[in-house]
C-alpha positions as CSV (number, residue, x, y, z in Angstrom):
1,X,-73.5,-19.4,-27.4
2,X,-77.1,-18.1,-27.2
3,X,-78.9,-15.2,-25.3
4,X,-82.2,-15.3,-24.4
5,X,-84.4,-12.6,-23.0
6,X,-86.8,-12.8,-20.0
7,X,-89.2,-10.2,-18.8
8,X,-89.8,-10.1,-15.3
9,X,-93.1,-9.6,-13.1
10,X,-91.7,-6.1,-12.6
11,X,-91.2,-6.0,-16.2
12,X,-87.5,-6.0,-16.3
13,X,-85.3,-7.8,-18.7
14,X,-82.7,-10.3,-17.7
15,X,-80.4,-11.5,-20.0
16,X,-79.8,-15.5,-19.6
17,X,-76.9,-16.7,-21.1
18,X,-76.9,-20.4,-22.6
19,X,-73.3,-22.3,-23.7
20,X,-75.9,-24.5,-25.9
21,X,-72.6,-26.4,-27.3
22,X,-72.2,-27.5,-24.1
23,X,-76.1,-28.1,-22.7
24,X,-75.7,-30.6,-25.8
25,X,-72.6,-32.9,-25.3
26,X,-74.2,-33.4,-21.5
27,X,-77.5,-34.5,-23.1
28,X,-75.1,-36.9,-25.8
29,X,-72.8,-37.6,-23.9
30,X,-73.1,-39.9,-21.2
31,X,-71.1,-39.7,-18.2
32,X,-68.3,-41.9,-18.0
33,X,-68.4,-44.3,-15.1
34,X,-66.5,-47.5,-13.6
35,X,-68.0,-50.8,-13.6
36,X,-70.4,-52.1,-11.2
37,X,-70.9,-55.5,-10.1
38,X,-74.4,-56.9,-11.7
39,X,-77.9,-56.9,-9.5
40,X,-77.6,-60.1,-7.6
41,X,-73.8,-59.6,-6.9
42,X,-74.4,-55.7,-6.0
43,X,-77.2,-56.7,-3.8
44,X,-75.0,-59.1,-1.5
45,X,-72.2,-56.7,-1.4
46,X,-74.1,-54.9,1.0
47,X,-74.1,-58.0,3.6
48,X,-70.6,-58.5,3.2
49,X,-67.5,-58.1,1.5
50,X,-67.8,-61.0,-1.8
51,X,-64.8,-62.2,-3.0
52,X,-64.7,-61.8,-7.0
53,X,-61.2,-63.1,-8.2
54,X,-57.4,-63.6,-6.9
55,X,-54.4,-63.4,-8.8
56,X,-50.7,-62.7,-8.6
57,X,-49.1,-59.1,-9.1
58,X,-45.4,-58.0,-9.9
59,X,-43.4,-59.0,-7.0
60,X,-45.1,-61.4,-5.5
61,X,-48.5,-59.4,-4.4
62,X,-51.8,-60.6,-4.5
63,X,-54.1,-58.7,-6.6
64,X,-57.9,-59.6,-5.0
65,X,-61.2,-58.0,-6.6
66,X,-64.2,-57.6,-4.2
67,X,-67.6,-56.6,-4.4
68,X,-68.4,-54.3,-1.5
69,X,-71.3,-52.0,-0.7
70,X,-72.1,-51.9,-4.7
71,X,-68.9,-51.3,-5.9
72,X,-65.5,-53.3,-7.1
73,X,-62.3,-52.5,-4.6
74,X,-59.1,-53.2,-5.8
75,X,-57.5,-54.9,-2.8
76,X,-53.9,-56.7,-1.6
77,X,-53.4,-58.4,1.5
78,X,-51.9,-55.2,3.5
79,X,-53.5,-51.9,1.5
80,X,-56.6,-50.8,-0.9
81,X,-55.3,-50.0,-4.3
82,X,-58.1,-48.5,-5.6
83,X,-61.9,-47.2,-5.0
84,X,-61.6,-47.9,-1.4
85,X,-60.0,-46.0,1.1
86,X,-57.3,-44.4,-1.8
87,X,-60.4,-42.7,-3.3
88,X,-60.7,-40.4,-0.5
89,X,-57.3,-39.8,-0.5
90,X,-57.7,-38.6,-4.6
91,X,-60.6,-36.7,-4.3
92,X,-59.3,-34.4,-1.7
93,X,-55.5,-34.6,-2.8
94,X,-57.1,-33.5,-6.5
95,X,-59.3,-31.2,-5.6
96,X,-57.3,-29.1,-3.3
97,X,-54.9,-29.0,-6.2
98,X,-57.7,-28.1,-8.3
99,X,-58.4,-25.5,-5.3
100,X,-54.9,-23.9,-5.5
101,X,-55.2,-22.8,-9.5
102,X,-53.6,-26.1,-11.2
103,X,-55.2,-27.0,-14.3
104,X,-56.2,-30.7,-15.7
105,X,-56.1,-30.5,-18.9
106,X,-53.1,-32.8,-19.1
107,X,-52.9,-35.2,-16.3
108,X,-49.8,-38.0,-15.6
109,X,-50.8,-40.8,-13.5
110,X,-47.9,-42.8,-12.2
111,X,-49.1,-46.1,-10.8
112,X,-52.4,-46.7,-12.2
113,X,-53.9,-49.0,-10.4
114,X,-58.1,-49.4,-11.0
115,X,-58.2,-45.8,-12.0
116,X,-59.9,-43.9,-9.2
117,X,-57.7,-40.9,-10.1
118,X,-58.6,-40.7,-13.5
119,X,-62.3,-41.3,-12.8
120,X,-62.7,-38.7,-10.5
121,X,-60.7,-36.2,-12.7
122,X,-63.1,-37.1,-15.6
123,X,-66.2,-36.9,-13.5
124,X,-65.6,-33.9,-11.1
125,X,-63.3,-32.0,-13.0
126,X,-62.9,-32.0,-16.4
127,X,-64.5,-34.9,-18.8
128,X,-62.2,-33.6,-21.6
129,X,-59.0,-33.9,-20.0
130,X,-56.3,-35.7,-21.5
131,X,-55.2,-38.6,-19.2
132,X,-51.8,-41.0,-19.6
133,X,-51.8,-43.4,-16.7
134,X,-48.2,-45.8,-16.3
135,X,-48.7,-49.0,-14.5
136,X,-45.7,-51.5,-14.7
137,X,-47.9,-54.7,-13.4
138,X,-49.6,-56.0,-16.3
139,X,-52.0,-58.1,-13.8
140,X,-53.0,-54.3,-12.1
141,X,-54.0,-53.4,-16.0
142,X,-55.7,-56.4,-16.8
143,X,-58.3,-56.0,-13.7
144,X,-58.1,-52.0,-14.3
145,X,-60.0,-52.6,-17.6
146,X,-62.3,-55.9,-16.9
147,X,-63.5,-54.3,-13.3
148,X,-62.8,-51.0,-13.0
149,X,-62.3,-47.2,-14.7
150,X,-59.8,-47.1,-18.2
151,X,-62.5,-44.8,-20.3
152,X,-60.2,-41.7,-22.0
153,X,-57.7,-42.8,-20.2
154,X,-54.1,-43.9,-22.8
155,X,-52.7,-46.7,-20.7
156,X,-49.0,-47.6,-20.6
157,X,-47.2,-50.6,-19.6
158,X,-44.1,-49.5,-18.3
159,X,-41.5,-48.9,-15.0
160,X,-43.0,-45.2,-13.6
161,X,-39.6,-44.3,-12.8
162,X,-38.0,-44.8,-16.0
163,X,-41.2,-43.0,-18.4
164,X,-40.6,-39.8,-15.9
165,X,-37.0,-40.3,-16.7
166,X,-37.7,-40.6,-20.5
167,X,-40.4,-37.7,-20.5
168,X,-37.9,-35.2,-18.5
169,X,-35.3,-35.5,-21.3
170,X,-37.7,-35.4,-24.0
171,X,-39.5,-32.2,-22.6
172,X,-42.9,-33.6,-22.2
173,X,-44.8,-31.4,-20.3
174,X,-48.2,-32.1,-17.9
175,X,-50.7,-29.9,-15.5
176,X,-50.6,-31.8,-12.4
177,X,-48.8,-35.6,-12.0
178,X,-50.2,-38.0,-9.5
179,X,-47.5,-40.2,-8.5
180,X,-48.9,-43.3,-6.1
181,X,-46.0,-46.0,-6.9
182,X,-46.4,-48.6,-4.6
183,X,-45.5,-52.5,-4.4
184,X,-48.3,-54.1,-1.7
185,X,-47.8,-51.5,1.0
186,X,-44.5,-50.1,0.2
187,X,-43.5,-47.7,-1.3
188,X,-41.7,-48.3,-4.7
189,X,-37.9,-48.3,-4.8
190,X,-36.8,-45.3,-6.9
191,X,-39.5,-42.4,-5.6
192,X,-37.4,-41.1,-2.4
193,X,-34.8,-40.1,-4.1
194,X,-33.4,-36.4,-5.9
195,X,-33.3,-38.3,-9.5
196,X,-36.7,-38.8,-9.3
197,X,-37.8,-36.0,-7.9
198,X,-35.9,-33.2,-10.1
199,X,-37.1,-35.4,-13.1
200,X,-40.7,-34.6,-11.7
201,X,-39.9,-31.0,-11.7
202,X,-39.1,-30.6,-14.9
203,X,-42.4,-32.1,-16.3
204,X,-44.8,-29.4,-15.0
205,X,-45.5,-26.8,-16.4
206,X,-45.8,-23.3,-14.7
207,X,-48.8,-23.3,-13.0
208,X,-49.0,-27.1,-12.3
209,X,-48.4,-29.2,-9.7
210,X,-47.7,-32.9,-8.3
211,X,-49.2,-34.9,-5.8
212,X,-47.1,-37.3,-4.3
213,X,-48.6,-40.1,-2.1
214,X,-46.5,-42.0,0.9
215,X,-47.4,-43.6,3.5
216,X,-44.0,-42.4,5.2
217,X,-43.5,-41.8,8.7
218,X,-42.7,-38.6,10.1
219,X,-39.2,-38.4,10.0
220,X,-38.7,-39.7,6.7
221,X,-41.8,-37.7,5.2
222,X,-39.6,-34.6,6.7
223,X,-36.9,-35.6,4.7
224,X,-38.6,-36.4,2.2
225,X,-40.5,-33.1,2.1
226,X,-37.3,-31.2,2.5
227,X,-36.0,-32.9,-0.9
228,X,-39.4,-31.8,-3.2
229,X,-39.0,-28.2,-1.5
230,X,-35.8,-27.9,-3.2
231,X,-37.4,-28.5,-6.5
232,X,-40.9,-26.8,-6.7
233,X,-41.7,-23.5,-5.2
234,X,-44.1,-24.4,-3.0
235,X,-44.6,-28.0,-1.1
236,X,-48.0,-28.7,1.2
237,X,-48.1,-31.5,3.3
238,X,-51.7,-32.8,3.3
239,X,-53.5,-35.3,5.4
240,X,-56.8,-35.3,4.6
241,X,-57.0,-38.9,5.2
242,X,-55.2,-40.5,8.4
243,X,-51.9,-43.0,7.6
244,X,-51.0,-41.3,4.0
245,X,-48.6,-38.8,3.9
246,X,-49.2,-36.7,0.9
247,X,-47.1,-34.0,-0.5
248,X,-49.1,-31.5,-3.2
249,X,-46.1,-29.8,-4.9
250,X,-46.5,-26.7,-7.5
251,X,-44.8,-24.8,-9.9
252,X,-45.0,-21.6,-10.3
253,X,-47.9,-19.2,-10.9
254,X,-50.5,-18.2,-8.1
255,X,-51.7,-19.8,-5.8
């Protein structure tokens, strides 16, 4: 850390402070980003949606990669998986965690899809944070880290369900948890339900928080709601983006 005196028209000092550890690794280190389609592709993305590759996910789903306005989307048939419309839904789920106190120094992704969590965690966040994303399609992990965001990011083939399970009995604790389990537009078997959910609970730490995205209608997110308020102290429905129902869940400390 370095001080550095000024003197003022008026003759007055001011004292600038300068984190120069810090003014350094932003010159060094460069920003990470996803991939991006190349020139010509990137070019005709912005006259219509191009068509990159198809292939099967778990469970039947078709996995399609598109070039659109610049950018890969992670698409199937009936929803965006990633870096489409779900990117609005992170960035304002995240950041009105972020808004509310909950640190992310340790982050949980549960369903990982292309990464537009993690990415906008690293860029508008913290770069340093320490990211564990669980995807159980291996198909969703193979695209995640030919088209889209896996830098810093320890990737884990396995159920969601089961590693929350397995990381509740073992203790392991994180600062916020994004779960966003889904199979094609449904939501995964095993999420509604008070195993899952008190298994959630015991991985945050005080201070921390979930956010759980649905796409639940209103009775059922009501229940639904009803079920994390009996685990964490405080439960905000949020819908920043129209058709998900998302539930930001913390534990503990203020608000």
């Amino acid at each position: 850390m370095a001080k550095v005196l000024r003197r003022s028209r008026r003759n007055v000092e001011i004292c600038v402070v300068i984190d120069m550890e810090s003014l350094m690794r932003a010159q060094l280190e460069p920003v990470r980003v996803r991939k991006r389609p190349g020139m010509g592709l990137r070019l005709l993305s912005w006259v219509w949606p191009v068509s990159v590759c198809s292939v099967g996910g778990e469970a039947g789903t078709r996995l399609k990669v598109v070039a659109w306005r610049g950018k890969y989307l992670l698409d199937t048939a009936k929803v965006n998986y990633s870096f489409g419309s779900l990117h609005a839904v992170m960035r304002g789920s995240i950041a009105a965690m972020v808004g509310r106190g909950v640190k992310v120094d340790r982050v949980l992704l549960l369903g990982y899809g292309g990464g537009s969590a993690a990415e906008i965690i690293h860029q508008d966040h913290n770069r340093d944070a320490e990211i564990v994303g669980v995807e159980k399609d291996a198909a969703v992990l193979d695209l995640a880290k030919r088209y889209f965001y896996t830098q810093g990011v320890r990737l884990l083939q396995e159920d969601a369900i089961d590693y929350v399970h397995k990381a509740a009995k073992n203790a392991w604790h994180y600062d916020l948890v994004i779960c966003d389990l889904f199979v094609d537009g449904d939501l995964a078997p095993g999420v509604v339900s008070e195993r899952f959910v008190q298994d959630l609970a015991q991985l945050i730490s005080v201070g921390g928080g979930v956010i759980v995205n649905t796409m639940l209608e209103a009775p059922k997110a009501k229940a639904f709601e009803a079920m994390l308020g009996a685990q964490f102290s405080e439960v905000i429905p949020w819908d920043g983006v129209k058709g998900n129902a998302v539930f930001l869940c913390k534990m503990g400390g203020n608000a």
